[in-house]
Structure formats: C-alpha cells, structure tokens
C-alpha angles and dihedrals in degrees: 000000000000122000095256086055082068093052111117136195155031106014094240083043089057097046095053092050095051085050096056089048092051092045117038104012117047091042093068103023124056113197090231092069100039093102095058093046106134113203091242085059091058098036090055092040084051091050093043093055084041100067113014129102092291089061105196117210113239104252087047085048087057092046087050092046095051086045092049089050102047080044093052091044088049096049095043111269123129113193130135111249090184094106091049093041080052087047087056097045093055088054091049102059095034080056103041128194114300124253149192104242112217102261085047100056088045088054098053088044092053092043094048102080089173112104091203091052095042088053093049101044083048087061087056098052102022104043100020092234118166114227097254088054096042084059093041093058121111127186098256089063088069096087126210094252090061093264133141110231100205100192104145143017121236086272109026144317125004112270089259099044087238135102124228145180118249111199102226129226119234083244097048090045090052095051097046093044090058088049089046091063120120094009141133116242084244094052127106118253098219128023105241113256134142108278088195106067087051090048083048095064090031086066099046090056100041092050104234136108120301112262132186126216095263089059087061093068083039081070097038092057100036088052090045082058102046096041075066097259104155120249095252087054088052093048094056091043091053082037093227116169090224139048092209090054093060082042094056085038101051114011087115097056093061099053114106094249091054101049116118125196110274112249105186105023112135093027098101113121112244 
C-alpha cells in the first residue's frame, strides 16, 4: 500500500491532497530515508520550498506540512514538525487572505458582460459561496425573504456537513432571480464549469491582479469585517465549523492598515 491509497475524504479533498504529494512531497523526500530523516533536514527542506522560486501560499504551506508528518510517520520516520508548522503560521497571518479591493472588483464587474459569470461572481462577494456550493445551488434554495439556503455542494454535502442561511444583495437577488427563469423548483441554477479559467480572462481585461474563485469569498468576508460584522456572524455566513477557524483566517483583514473601502454595504434586501 503507498501513502496516497490512506488519504481519506471529500473527492476534490483527496485530489488536492495527492497533488500536493506529487508535487511538493516525493520530490524532496524519498521513503528510504525517511527513517533517518533529522528535524533540521526537514526544517531546511520546508524553508527551501518557502521561499524558493515555487513560492507556496501559507495555508497551502499548513495542508503540505500535515501531509509531510503523517508520510514521514508511514514510511518509518519519527521527527517533530511543531517548530516548521509555527514557522507557517507566522507567514499566514503577516500575509493575510486575498481580496478584491474596492476599485478591483468594480473593475471585473464592469468588464463581465455575461449575466451567468457576474451572478456568480456575485455569489462569490457578495454571499461568500464557495464554487461547489454556487453549482449546487437549485431554485428552491432562494428563499421568499430574499435568503440563500446553502445546503449541498455540487457533489454532495456542503464542506462542513451542515446547511446555512446566506442574507442576499439587491444585486445578487437580481441576478439569481434572471438565471432562475424558466426553471423547476428541482433545477440547477447554474450548469457546473470552472469559474477560474473565465476569471482568468476577466483579469487580464480589467487590468488588475489574477485572482481565483476562492478569492471571491477572501473579499466577502474581509468587507463583512471591516464593514464592523463580528467575527461569530462571518463565520455562519462562510459557514466555518469553527470560529477560530474565520479568526486564524482573517485576523489580518480587520486591522486598521488593511482595511479597503466598502463596495456593497448597505445593499442588503430588508
């Protein structure tokens, strides 16, 4: 049995996590040495990949890291990883999430002239949805008090388990409601594709950084907290298990040097 054959959970969980294997773990660690494997070799190995040319996000940097301890422990080694894993944290919350600043995200909207990509990107900043639920999302989960019921992914359950209620934009009701015409109560609202590669494109043409999806529900939360939401009302919004989870995630958005101009407070439907 290899390493990849223990992973567990969701399919897009396990794929990710085989990537990051492939990518980032075999290269630099071979399974025969594993047993002889010092903590300084893989502190120095960790800082190498860091801050080298390949250049791994933080919060990438904590999933490879869990990956590297539970490899080392199959194939026989036995080191400590705490000190490295400290290392990571640090670079998370000097970095912070990325988000959309105000004048960026005006700039994607005004440069997306299709009405299926703005709602959806809507979904993103406005609601803080990740993609599987945006295309997991049927008509009958727009509720009559102008609400988002996220219940599933595109594939299954939502990342947590658990269902929430999401509070619409005028903008994001709008939208929804112009994709929702014409449709059963059972239908998808949105056929699945890959956002990204339209963002992509969107970017390029609007001039501003590249940006993926996820960064879409970055900017919804870091404008929720900086429009003053408390940390507990973000959390169900993002729908996090956790509080602490939104708090390691975020804690850098709501300080007074990171805070960007608001571009949709006040837009909520009563």
């Amino acid at each position: 049995m290899t390493f990849e054959q223990t992973l567990v959970g969701r399919d897009n969980t396990i794929k990710t996590q085989r990537c990051l294997v492939r990518r980032w773990i075999r290269p630099y660690f071979s399974e025969i040495n594993c047993p002889s494997l010092t903590q300084y070799d893989c502190t120095i190995i960790m800082q190498q990949i860091w801050i080298g040319i390949h250049g791994l996000q933080g919060r990438t940097l904590i999933s490879l890291l869990g990956l590297l301890n539970r490899y080392i422990t199959f194939y026989g080694g036995n080191i400590d990883l705490k000190p490295v894993n400290k290392l990571a944290k640090n670079n998370i919350q000097d970095s912070g999430p990325k988000a959309l600043a105000s004048f960026e995200f005006e700039k994607l909207i005004a440069k997306c002239n299709d009405p299926v990509m703005k709602t959806i990107i809507l979904c993103g900043v406005h609601a803080g949805l990740r993609k599987g639920e945006v295309f997991g999302l049927k008509v009958q989960d727009i509720t009559p008090d102008n609400c988002i019921l996220v219940q599933r992914s595109y594939n299954g359950p939502t990342k947590s388990g658990k269902s929430r209620i999401v509070p619409m934009t005028t903008a994001l009701g709008k939208g929804l409601a112009i994709q929702m015409e014409n449709k059963n109560l059972e239908d998808k609202i949105f056929k699945t594709f890959d956002p990204n590669r339209k963002l992509v494109k969107l970017c390029e043409l609007a001039r501003i950084r590249k940006i993926t999806f996820h960064q879409l529900r970055h900017s919804c939360a870091t404008n929720l907290l900086n429009q003053g939401c408390s940390i507990r009302d973000v959390q169900e919004i993002l729908g996090h298990a956790k509080p602490s989870t939104t708090m390691d995630i975020y804690w850098s958005a709501i300080k007074p040097k990171l805070n960007t101009n608001n571009y949709f407070k006040g837009d909520y439907n009563e």
